[in-house]
C-alpha positions as CSV (number, residue, x, y, z in Angstrom):
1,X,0.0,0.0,0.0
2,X,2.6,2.2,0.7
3,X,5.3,1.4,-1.8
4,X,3.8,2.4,-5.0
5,X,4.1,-1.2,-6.5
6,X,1.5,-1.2,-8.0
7,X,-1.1,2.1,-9.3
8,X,-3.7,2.6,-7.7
9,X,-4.8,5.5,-10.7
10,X,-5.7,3.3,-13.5
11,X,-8.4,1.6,-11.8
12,X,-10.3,4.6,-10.4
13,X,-9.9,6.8,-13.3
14,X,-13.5,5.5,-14.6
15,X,-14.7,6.5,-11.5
16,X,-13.2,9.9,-11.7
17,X,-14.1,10.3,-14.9
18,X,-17.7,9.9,-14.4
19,X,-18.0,12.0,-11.2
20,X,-16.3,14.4,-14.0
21,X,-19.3,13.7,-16.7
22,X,-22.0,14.3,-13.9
23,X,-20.5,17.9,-12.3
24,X,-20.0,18.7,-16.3
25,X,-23.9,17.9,-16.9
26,X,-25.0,19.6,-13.5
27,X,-23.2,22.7,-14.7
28,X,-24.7,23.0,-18.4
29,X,-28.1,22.3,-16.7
30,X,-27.3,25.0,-14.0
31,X,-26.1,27.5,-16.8
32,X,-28.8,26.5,-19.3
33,X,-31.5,27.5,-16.3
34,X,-30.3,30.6,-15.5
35,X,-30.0,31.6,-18.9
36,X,-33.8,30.6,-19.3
37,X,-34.1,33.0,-15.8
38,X,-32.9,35.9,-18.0
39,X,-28.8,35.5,-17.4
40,X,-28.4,34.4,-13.8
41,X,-26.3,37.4,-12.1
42,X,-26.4,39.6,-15.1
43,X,-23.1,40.4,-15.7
44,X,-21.0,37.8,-18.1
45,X,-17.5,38.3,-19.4
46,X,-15.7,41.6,-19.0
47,X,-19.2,43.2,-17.2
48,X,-21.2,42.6,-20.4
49,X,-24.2,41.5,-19.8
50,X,-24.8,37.5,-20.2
51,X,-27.0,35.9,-22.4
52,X,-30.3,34.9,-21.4
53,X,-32.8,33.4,-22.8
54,X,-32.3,31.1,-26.3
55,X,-28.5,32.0,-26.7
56,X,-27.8,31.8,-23.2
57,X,-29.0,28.2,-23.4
58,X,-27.4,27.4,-26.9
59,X,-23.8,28.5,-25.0
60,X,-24.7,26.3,-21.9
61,X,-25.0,23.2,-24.7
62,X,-22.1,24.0,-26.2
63,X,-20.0,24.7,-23.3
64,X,-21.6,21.5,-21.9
65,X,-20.5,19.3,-25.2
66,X,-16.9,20.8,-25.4
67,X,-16.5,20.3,-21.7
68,X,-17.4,16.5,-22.0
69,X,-15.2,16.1,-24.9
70,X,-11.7,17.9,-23.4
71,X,-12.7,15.8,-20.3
72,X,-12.5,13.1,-22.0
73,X,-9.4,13.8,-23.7
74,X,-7.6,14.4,-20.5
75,X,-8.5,11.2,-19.1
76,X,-7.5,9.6,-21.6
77,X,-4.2,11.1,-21.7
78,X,-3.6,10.0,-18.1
79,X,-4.5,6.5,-19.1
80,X,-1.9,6.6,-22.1
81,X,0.5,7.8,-19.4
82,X,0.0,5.2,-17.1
83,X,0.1,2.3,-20.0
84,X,2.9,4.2,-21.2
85,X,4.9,3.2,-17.6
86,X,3.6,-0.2,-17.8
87,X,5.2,-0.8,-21.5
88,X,8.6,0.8,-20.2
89,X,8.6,-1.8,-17.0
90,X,8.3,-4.5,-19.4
91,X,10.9,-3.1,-21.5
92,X,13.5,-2.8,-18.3
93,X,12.5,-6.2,-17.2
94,X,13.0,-7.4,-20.7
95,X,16.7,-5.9,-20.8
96,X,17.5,-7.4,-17.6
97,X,17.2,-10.8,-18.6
């Protein structure tokens, strides 16, 4: 447990991803209901005001999809990492015999 034999990472990163795809989804439904309540606080990027209404929810979608997407990509970059470690183990035990 506390030699770092073996990673603990690639097992839970499902896990982790999926808590990831459910916050994502909370937040475009969050941000797609306050743009249906007129723009939530009122004030988006660089004090203009935020969208409301139809764009507001359009940009909640699409914020939404792109979020799952680079979420994905990141996870799966830290998978390829970790697979990445295990090929280069069996290479050095390969060499060593």
């Amino acid at each position: 447990m506390f030699t770092f034999q073996t990673l603990w990472t690639p097992r839970v990163i499902l896990v982790i991803y999926l808590i990831g795809i459910v916050l994502i989804v909370l937040s475009g439904l969050a941000g797609a209901y306050f743009a249906m309540q007129g723009g939530g606080s009122g004030t988006g990027a660089f004090g203009q005001p935020a969208p409301g209404g139809g764009l507001g929810i359009i940009w909640a979608v699409v914020f939404t999809a792109i979020s799952i997407v680079l979420w994905r990509v990141w996870c799966e970059i830290v998978l390829v990492l970790f697979k990445l470690h295990d090929r280069l183990v069996e290479v050095r035990d390969a060499i060593k015999h």
